[in-house]
ZAMARGU-4260 file (C-alpha; in steps of 0.2 Angstrom, whole numbers, plus 5000, padded with zeros to 4 digits):
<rodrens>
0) 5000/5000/5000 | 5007/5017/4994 | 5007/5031/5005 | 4999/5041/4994 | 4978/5047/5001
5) 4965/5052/4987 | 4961/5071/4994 | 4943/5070/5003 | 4932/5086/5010 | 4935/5087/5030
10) 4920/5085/5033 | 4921/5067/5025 | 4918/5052/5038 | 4935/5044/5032 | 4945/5059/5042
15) 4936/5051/5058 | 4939/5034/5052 | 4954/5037/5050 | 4957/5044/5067 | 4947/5031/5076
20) 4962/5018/5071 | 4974/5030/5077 | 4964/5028/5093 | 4962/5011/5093 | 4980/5008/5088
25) 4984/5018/5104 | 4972/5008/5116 | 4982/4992/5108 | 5001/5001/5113 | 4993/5005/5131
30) 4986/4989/5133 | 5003/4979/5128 | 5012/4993/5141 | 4998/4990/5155 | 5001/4970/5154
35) 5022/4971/5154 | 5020/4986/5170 | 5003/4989/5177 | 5002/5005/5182 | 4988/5019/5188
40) 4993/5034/5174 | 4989/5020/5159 | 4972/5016/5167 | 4971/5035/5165 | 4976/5036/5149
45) 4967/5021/5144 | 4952/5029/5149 | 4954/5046/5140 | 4956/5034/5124 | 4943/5027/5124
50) 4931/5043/5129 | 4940/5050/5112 | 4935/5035/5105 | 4916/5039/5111 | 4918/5058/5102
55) 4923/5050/5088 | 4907/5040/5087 | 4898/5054/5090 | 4904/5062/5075 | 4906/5049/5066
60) 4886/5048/5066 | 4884/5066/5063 | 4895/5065/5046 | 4887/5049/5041 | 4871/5058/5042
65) 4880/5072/5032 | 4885/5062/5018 | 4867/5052/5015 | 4857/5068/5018 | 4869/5075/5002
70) 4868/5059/4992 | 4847/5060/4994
</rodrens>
């Protein structure tokens, strides 16, 4: 796969796809961390990813919704 992205709108869902893999590649890094050193902070931080990730949905709805309401 080339690095190379078709340009898109920014208010296309695939900018919030894109970022919920970002944030779930992240919950998979803390997760491998958490199991080698169990620690407080990472509960923390696994928390704030996943209340991103919650956002994300949010808006991920909100442009889906975008995008059929324009197609109609």
């Amino acid at each position: 796969m080339s690095g190379y992205t078709n340009p898109s709108r920014e208010d296309d869902p695939v900018h919030t796809v894109r970022t919920i893999a970002r944030v779930a590649q992240m919950l998979v890094e803390l997760r491998d961390e958490y199991v080698d050193r169990p620690r407080p902070d990472l509960l923390v931080q696994i928390d704030q990813r996943l209340q991103d990730l919650e956002a994300l949905r949010t808006t991920l709805r909100q442009r889906t919704s975008q995008v059929q309401s324009r197609d109609s």
